[in-house]
N, C-alpha and C positions, 0 to 999 in steps of 0.2 A: 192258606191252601186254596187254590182255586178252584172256580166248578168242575172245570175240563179234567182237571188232575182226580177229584173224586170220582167223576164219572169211569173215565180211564181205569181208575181201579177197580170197580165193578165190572167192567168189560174185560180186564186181561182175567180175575177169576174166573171168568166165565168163558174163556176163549182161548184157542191155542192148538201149534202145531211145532213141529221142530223140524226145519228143512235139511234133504237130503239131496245127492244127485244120487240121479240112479244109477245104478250097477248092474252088467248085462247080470240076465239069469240063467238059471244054473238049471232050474228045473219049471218047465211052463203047465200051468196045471189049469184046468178046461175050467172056466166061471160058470159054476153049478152052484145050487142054492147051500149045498154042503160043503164047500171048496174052502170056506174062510177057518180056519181053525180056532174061532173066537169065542170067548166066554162073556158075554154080558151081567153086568149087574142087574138083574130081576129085583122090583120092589113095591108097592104101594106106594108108602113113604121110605122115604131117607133125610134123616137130618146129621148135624154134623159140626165139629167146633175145631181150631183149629187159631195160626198164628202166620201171619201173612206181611210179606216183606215187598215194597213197592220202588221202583226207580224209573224217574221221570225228564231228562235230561239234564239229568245232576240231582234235581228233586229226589229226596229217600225219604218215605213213611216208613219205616221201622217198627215192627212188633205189634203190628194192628192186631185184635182181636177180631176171630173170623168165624158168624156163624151163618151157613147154611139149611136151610129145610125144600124138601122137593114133595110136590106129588108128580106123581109120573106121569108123564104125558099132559100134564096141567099147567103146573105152579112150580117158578123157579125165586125162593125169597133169599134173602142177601142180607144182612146186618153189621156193618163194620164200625169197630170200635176202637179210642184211643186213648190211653188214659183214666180210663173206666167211662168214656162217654161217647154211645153211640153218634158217630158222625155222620152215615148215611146208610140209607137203607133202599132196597131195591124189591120191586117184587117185575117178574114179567110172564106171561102167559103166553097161551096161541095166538094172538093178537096186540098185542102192547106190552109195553116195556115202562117202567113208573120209577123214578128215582126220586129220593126225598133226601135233600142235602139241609141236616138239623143245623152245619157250622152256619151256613149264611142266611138261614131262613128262605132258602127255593127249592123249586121240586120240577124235574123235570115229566111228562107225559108224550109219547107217542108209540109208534109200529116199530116193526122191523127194518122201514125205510132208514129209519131216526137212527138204529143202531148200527146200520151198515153206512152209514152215512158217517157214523163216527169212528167206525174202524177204516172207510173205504174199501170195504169186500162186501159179497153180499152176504146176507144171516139168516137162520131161519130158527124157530124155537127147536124145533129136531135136532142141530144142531148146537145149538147150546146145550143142548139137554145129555148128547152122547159128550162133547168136547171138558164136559164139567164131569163128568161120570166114568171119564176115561175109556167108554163104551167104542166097540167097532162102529163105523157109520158106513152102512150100507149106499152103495149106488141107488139112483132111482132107477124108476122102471126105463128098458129102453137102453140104459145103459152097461154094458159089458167090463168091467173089469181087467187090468192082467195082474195075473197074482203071479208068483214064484217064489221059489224056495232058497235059500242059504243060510247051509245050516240047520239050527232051529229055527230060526225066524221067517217067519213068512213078509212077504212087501207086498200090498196092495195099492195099485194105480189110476186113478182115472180120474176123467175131464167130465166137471159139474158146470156148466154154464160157463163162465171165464174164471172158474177154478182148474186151478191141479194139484187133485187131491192125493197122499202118501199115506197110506200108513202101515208100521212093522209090526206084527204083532209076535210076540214070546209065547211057541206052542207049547211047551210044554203048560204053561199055568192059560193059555189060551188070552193072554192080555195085551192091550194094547200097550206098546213102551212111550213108541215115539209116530209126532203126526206130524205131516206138513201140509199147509196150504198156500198155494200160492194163487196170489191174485194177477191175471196175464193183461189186465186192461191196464191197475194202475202199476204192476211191478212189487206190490207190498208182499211182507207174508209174514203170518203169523206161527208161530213157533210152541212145542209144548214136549217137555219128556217128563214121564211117570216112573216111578219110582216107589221103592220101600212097600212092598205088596203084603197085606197082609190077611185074615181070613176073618169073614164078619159071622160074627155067631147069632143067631142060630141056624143060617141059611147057610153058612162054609162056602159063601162066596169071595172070591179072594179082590181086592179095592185099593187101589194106590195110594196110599198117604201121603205122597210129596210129589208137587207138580211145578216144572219151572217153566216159564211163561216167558216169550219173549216177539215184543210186536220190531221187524223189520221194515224197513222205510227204500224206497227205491233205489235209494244211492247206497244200497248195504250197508249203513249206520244204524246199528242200535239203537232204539231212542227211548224204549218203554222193555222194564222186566218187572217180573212178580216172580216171589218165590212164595208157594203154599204148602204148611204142614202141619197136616191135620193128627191132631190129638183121639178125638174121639167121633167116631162113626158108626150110626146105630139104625138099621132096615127093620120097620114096620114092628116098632115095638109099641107103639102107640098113635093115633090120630094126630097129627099136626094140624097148627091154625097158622093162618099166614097174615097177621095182623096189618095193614096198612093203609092209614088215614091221612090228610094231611090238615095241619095246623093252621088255624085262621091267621093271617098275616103271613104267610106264607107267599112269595112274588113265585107265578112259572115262566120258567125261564124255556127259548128258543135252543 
């Protein structure tokens, strides 16, 4: 299995949108701070175990073992495993991104460059952090929205840098289903719909269990999916630790 291939699969967990074309609207509603009808996940911590399906231009990891822990607004740690043997492990922060690949003895370090560089859009930990959590991502400042209605669903629209950003949200549970991103420099996009919603106790916040993943290449060929389905997911039931060292003999790889 190669390095690209394992990093790849840390990156689609961690990234995703599902593109749409737009459809005129039906009802245009004024971008006020109250306008989104979105429920966010609130938490401290959230950690999370689950079972994770990879495809890599024919390449298929099958039934990896998938555990997640978060602090919010911090710490995004990653441990994927096959066979009963942790293969690689990731942690990344507000500034760096750290992957430790156990199959070949290397480990990757760098920014946000390093990780946009390997999807070809640009990234940010905000980002990762709403697109892993199924979270609404707000516009930054400055930026205006057009939202509209159909239906229940609401569609929210707008240009982040050389993004075009989508996403539907299901009011009644206030959740994001489905996101798109499309990158207008190189033509890529990444792809993601949420599914299987369920309510985490003791907060009764409600949390997608199943995410399908899917990175787009310019020529509209498929080339990269992940399918994620998460067994067990648990908000600030205890302090998490986000262990990550690396082992002497270890090569870092570019």
């Amino acid at each position: 299995m190669s390095n690209r291939f394992l990093l790849l699969f840390v990156v689609l967990i961690t990234l995703g949108s599902c593109a749409r074309k737009a459809i005129p609207a039906k009802t245009v509603i004024p971008p006020t701070a109250n306008a989104v009808k979105a429920n966010n996940v609130e938490f401290r911590y959230l950690s999370a175990k689950g079972k994770a399906q990879i495809e890599q231009n024919g390449n298929k990891l099958p039934n990896a073992n998938l555990t997640l822990r978060m602090r919010r607004d911090s710490v995004i740690w990653i441990s994927v495993s096959v066979a009963g043997f942790e293969g690689v492990r990731a942690s990344i922060t507000q500034d760096s991104v750290r992957v430790l690949n156990k199959l070949q003895h290397e480990y990757y370090v760098g920014d946000f460059a390093y990780l946009s560089r390997q999807l070809n859009v640009p990234v940010s930990f905000a980002q990762v952090q709403a697109l892993l959590l199924g979270n609404y991502l707000p516009a930054t400042n400055g930026t205006e929205p057009t939202i509209t209605t159909e239906g229940a669903t609401q569609r929210i629209q707008y240009n982040q840098a050389s993004l075009f950003i989508e996403q539907l949200i299901e009011m009644s549970l206030g959740k994001l289903q489905k996101l798109s991103v499309r990158d207008d420099a190189s033509k890529n996009n990444l792809l993601v719909d949420y599914s299987d919603f369920r309510t985490l106790m003791p907060t009764n916040q409600s949390f997608a269990h199943n995410t399908v993943v899917q990175v787009q290449q310019a020529n509209g060929k498929t080339n990269s999916s992940a399918a994620i389905n998460y067994r067990n997911v648990d908000v600030d039931t205890e302090r998490l630790d986000f262990p990550f060292s690396v082992p002497s003999g270890y090569v870092r790889k570019k």
